[in-house]
RODRENSE-94775 format. One record per residue (C-alpha): residue in one letter; x, y, z. Coordinates in Angstrom, 1 decimal, always signed. Layout:
# residues N
<residuo->A, x->X, y->Y, z->Z>
...
This chain:
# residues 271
<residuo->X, x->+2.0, y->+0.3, z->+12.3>
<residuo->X, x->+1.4, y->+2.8, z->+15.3>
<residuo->X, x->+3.4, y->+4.6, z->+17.4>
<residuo->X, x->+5.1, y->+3.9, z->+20.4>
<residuo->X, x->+3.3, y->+4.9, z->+23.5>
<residuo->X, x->+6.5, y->+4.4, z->+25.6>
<residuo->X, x->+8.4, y->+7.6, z->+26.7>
<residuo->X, x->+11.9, y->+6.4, z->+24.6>
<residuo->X, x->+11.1, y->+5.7, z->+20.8>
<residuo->X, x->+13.6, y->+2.4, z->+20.3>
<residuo->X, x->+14.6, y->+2.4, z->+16.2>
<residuo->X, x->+13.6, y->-0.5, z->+14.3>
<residuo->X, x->+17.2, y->-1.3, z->+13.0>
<residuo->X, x->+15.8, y->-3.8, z->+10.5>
<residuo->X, x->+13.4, y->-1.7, z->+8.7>
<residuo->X, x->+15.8, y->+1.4, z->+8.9>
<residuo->X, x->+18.6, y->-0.5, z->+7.1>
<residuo->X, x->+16.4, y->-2.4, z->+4.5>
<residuo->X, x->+15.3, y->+1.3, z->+3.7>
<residuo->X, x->+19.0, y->+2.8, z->+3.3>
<residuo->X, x->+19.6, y->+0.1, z->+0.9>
<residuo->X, x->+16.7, y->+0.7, z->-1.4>
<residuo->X, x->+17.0, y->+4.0, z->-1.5>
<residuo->X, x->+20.8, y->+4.0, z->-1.8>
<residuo->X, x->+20.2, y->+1.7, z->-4.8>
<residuo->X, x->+17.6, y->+3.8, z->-6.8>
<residuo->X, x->+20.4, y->+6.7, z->-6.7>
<residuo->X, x->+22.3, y->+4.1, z->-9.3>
<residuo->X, x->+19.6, y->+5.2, z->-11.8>
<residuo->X, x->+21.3, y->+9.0, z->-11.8>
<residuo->X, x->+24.1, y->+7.0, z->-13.5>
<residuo->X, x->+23.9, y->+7.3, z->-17.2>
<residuo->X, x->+25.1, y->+4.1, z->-17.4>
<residuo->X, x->+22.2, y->+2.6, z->-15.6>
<residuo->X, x->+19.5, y->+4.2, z->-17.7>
<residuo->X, x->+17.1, y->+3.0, z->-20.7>
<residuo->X, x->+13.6, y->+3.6, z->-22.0>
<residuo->X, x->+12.9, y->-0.1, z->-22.0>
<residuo->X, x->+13.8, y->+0.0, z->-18.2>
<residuo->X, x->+11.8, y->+3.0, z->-17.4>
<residuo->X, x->+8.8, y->+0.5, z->-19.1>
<residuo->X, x->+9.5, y->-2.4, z->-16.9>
<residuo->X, x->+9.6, y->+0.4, z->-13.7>
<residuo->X, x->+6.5, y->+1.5, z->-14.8>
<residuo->X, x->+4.9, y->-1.7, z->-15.8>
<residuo->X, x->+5.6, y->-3.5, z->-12.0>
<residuo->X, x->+4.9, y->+0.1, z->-10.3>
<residuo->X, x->+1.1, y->-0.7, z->-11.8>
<residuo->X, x->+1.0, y->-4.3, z->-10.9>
<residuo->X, x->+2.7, y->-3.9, z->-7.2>
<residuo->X, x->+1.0, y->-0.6, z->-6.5>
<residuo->X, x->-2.1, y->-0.5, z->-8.4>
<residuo->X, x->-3.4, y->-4.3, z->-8.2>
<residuo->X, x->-1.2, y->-5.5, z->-5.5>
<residuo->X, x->-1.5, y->-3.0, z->-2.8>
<residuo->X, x->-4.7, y->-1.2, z->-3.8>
<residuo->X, x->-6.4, y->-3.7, z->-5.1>
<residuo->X, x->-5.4, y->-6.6, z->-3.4>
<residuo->X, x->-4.2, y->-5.5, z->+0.1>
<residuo->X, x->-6.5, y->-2.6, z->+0.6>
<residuo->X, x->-9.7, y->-3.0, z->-1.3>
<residuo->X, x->-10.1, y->-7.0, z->-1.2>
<residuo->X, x->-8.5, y->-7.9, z->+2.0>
<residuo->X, x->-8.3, y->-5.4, z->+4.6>
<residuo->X, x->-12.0, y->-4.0, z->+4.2>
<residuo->X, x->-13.9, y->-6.9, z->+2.3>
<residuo->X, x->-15.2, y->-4.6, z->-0.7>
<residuo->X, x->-15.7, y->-6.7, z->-2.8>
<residuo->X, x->-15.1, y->-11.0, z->-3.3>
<residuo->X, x->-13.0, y->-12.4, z->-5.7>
<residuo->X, x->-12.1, y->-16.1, z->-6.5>
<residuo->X, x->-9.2, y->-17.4, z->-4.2>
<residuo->X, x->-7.1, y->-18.0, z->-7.1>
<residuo->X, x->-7.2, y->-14.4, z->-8.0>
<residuo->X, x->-6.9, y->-13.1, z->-4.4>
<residuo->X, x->-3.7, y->-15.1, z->-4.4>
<residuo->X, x->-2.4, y->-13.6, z->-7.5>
<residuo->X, x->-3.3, y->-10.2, z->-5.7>
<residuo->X, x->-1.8, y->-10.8, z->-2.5>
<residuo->X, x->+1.4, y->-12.5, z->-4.5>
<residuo->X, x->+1.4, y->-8.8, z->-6.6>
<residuo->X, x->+1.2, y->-6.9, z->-3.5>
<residuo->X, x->+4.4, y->-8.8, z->-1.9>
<residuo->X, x->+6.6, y->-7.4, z->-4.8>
<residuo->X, x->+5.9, y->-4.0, z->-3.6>
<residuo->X, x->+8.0, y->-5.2, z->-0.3>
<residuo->X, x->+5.6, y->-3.1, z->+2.3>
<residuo->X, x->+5.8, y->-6.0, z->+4.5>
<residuo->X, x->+3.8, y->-8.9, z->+4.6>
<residuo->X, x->+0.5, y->-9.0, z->+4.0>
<residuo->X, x->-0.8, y->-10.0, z->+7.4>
<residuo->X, x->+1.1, y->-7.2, z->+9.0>
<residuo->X, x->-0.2, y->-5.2, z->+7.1>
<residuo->X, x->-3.8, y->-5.3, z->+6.8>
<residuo->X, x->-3.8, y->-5.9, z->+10.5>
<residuo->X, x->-1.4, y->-2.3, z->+10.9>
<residuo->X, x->-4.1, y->-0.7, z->+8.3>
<residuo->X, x->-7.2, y->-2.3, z->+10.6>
<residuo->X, x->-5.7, y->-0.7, z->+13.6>
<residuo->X, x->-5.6, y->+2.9, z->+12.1>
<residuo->X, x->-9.3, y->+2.8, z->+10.6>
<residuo->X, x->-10.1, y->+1.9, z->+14.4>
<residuo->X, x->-7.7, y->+4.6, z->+15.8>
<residuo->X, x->-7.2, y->+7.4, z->+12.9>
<residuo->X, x->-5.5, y->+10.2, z->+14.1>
<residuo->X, x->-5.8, y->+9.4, z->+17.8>
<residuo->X, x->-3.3, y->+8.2, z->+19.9>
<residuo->X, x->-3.3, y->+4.5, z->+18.9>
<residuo->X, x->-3.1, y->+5.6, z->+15.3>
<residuo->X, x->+0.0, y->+3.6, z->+13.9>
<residuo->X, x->+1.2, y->+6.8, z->+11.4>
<residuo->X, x->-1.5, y->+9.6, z->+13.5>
<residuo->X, x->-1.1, y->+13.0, z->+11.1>
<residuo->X, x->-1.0, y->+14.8, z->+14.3>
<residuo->X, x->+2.6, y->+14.0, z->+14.7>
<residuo->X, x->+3.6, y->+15.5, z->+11.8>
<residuo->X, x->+3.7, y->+15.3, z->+8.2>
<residuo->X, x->+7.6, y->+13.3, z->+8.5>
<residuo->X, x->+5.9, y->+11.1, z->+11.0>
<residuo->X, x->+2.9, y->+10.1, z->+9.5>
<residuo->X, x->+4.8, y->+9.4, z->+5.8>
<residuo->X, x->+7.8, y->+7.2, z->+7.0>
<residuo->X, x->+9.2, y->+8.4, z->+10.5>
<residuo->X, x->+6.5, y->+5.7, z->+12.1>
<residuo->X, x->+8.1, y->+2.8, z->+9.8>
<residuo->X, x->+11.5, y->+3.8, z->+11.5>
<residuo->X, x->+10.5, y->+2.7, z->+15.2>
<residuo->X, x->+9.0, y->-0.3, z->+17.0>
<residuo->X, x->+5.5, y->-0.1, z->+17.7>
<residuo->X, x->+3.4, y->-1.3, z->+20.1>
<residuo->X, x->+0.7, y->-2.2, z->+18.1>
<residuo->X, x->+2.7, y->-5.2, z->+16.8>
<residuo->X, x->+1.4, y->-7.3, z->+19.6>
<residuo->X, x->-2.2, y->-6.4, z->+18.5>
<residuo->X, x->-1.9, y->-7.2, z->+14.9>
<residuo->X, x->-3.0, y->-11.0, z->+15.3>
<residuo->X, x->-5.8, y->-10.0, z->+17.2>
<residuo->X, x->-6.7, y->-8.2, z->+13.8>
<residuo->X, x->-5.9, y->-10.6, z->+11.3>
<residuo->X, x->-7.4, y->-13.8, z->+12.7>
<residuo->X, x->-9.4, y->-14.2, z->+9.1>
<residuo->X, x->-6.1, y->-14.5, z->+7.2>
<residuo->X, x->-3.4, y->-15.4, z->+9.7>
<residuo->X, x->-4.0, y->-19.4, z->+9.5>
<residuo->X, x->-4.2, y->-19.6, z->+5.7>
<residuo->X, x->-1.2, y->-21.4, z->+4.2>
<residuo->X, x->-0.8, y->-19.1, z->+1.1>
<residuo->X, x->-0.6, y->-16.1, z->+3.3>
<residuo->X, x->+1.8, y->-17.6, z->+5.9>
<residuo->X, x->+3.9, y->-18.5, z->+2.5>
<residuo->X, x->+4.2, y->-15.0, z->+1.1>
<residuo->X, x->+4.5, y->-12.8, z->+4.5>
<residuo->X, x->+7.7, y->-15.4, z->+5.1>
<residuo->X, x->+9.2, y->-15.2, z->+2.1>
<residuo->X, x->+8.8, y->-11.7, z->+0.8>
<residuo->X, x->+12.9, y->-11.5, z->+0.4>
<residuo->X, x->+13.1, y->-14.5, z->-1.7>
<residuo->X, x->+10.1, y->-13.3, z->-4.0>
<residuo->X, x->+11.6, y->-10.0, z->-4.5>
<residuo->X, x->+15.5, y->-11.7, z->-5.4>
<residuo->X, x->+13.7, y->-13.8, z->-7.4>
<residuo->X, x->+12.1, y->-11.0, z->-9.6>
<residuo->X, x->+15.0, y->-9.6, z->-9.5>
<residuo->X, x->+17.1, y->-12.6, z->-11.2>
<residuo->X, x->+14.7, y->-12.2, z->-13.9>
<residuo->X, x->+14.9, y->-8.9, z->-14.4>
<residuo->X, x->+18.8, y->-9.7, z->-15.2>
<residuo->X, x->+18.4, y->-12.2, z->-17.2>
<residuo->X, x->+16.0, y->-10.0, z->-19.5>
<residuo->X, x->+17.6, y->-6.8, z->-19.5>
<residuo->X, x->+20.7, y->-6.6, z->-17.3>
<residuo->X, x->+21.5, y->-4.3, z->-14.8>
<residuo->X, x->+19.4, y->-1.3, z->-15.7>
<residuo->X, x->+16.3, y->-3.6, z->-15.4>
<residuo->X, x->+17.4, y->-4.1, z->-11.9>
<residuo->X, x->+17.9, y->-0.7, z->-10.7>
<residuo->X, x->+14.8, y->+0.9, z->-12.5>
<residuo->X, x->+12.4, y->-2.4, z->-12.0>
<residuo->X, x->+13.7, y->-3.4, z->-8.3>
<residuo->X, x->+15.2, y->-0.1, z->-6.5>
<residuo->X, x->+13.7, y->+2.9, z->-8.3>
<residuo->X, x->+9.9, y->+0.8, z->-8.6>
<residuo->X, x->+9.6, y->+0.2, z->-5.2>
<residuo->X, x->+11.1, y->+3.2, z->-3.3>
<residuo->X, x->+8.3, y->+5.1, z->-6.0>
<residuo->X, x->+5.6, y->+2.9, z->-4.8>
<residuo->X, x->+6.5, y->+3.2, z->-1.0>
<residuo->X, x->+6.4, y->+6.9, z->-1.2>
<residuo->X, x->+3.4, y->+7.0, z->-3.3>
<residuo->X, x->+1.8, y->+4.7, z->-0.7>
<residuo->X, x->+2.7, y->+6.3, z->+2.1>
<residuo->X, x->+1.4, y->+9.5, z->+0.7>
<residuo->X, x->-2.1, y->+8.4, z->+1.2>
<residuo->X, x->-1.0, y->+8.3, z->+5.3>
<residuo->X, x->+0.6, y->+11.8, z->+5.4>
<residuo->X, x->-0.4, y->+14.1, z->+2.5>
<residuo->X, x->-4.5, y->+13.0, z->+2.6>
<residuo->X, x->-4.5, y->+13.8, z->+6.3>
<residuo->X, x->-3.7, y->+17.0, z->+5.7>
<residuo->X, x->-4.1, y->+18.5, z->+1.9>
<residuo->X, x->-7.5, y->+18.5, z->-0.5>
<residuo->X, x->-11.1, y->+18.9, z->+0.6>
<residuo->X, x->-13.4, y->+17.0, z->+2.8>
<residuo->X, x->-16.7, y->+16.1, z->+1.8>
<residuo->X, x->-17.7, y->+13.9, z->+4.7>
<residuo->X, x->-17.2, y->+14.3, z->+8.4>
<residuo->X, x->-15.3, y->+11.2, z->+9.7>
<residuo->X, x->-14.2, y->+12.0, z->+12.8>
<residuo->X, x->-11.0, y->+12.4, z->+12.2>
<residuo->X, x->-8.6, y->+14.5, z->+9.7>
<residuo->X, x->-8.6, y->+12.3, z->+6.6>
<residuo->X, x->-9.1, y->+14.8, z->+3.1>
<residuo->X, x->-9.6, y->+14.0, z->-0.7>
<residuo->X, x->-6.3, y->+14.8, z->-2.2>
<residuo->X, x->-6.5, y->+14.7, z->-6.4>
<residuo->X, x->-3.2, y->+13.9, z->-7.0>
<residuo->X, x->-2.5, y->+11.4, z->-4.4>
<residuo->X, x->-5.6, y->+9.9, z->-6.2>
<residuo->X, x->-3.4, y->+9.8, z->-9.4>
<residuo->X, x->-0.8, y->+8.8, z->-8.3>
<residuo->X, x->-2.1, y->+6.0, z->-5.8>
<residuo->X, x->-4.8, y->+4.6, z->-8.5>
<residuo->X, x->-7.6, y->+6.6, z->-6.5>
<residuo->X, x->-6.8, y->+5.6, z->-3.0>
<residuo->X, x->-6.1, y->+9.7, z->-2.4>
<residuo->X, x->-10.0, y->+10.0, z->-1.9>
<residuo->X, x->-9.3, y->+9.1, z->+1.8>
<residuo->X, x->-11.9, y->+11.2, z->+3.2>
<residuo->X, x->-14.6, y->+9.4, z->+1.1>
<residuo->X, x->-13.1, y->+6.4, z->+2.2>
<residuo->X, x->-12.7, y->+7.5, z->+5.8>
<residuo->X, x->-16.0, y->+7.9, z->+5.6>
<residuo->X, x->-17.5, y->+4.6, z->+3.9>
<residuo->X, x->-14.4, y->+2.2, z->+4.6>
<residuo->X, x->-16.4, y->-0.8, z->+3.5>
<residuo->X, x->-17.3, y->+0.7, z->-0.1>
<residuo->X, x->-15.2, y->-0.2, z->-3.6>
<residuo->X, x->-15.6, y->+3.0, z->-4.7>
<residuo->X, x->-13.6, y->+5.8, z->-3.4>
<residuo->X, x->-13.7, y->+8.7, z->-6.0>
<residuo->X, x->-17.8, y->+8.9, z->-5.1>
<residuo->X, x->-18.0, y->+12.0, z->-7.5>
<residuo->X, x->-18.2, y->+11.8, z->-11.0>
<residuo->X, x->-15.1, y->+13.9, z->-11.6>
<residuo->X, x->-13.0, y->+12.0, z->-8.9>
<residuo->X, x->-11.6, y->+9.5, z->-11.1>
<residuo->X, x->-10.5, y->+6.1, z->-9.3>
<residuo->X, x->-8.7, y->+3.7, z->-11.7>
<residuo->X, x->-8.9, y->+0.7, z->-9.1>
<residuo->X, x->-13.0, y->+0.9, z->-8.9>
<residuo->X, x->-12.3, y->+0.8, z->-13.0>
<residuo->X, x->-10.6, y->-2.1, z->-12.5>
<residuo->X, x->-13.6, y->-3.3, z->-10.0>
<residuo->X, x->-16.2, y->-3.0, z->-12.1>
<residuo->X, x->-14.3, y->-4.9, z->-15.1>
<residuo->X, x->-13.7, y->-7.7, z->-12.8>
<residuo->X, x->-17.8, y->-7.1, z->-12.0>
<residuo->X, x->-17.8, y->-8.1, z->-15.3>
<residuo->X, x->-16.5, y->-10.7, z->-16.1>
<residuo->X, x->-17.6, y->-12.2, z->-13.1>
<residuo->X, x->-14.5, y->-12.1, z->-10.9>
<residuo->X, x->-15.7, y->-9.7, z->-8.4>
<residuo->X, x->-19.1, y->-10.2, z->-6.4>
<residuo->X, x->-20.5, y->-8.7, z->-3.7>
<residuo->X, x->-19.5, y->-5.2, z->-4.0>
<residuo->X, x->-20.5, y->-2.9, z->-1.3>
<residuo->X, x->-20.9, y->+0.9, z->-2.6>
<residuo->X, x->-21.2, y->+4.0, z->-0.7>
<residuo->X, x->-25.2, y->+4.8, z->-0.3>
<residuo->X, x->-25.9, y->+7.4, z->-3.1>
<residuo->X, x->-27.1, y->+10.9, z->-2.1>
């Protein structure tokens, strides 16, 4: 999402509230009450498959830059693992993550690092944006297709759903640490890669803008904290290009190579 080129910033009510919420209810997991090992797991467990293979994997890698092709069953299954993680929908954003490749830290940039580390991590999510007209303009290769439509709409009702679930498996506990604490950990985490790797680590390519390699975004993000590398080859799979920049998700890529689930994967040229 970008920021507002208008002189008076107006908040985005909606997305303020919905994050008060969530992050008012992971604070129930300080409660003793609230907390077990088996709930940690489950928090753990769906951090992976909402983070890992549902935004990386599915939003980021698959989707918004066409790294690789997968079946459309298993493209579904990504995109329906990448809902969980409530970022919005998936056309929003891969058409708000388009619009900063084209824009990164420049003016149009949705979350531009030269606002400011609060700015670039959450403070953009906070106001309305501009860029939201432009976002069909960007997603004109996913915004008629049914399943897409289905999931960006009901994103609510997936997540209530999961959370039922969780009840009925585990109680309460299951619901704070698997719903509340799980996805305020994987927004932050996320949004990490926006602020932190625009302005910590190294830079081994120039990109023409501010984006850095940042090791322990990468560890935390499943190796999406190589941004400068990817900055610099947005098309490729691979974003830890080094031998020693490990990158779970191009792991998970080339298992997929495999078994004959991902084809035509672009790679950085090697040097």
């Amino acid at each position: 999402m970008t920021i507002a080129t208008s002189t008076k910033l107006q908040i985005h009510w909606v997305n303020t509230i919905f994050f008060v919420i969530l992050h008012a209810g992971a604070l129930m997991a300080l409660l003793p009450s609230n907390f077990s090992w088996k709930a940690v797991g489950v928090a753990l467990f769906l951090y992976w498959v909402t983070g890992g293979l549902g935004i990386t994997l599915g939003f980021h890698r698959l989707v918004t830059h066409r790294s690789f092709t997968a079946p459309k069953w298993l493209e579904y299954f990504l995109i329906f693992c990448g809902t969980l993680a409530s970022q919005g929908g998936v056309i929003e954003w891969v058409g708000t993550h388009r619009i900063h490749h084209l824009h990164s830290d420049q003016n149009f940039d949705p979350h531009d690092s030269n606002k400011g580390f609060w700015w670039s991590h959450m403070g953009w999510l906070i106001y309305h944006r501009e860029d939201e007209l432009e976002i069909p303009r960007f997603t004109k290769d996913i915004a008629d297709d049914k399943v897409y439509q289905f999931l960006d709409k009901n994103m609510i009702f997936i997540q209530f759903a999961l959370s039922v679930l969780l009840l009925l498996l585990g109680g309460w506990s299951f619901v704070v640490w698997g719903i509340f604490v799980r996805i305020v950990f994987v927004w932050h985490c996320t949004w990490l890669v926006n602020s932190a790797t625009h302005k910590y680590g190294y830079r081994s390519h120039e990109s023409g803008d501010k984006s850095t390699n940042c090791w322990w975004v990468a560890l935390l993000v499943f190796g999406e904290g190589w941004h400068n590398n990817h900055h610099a080859y947005q098309y490729s799979a691979r974003h830890g290009l080094k031998w020693w920049e490990f990158d779970l998700t191009w792991i998970t890529i080339r298992l997929l190579q495999t078994l004959g689930l991902a084809t035509n994967v672009k790679l950085a040229p090697e040097k």
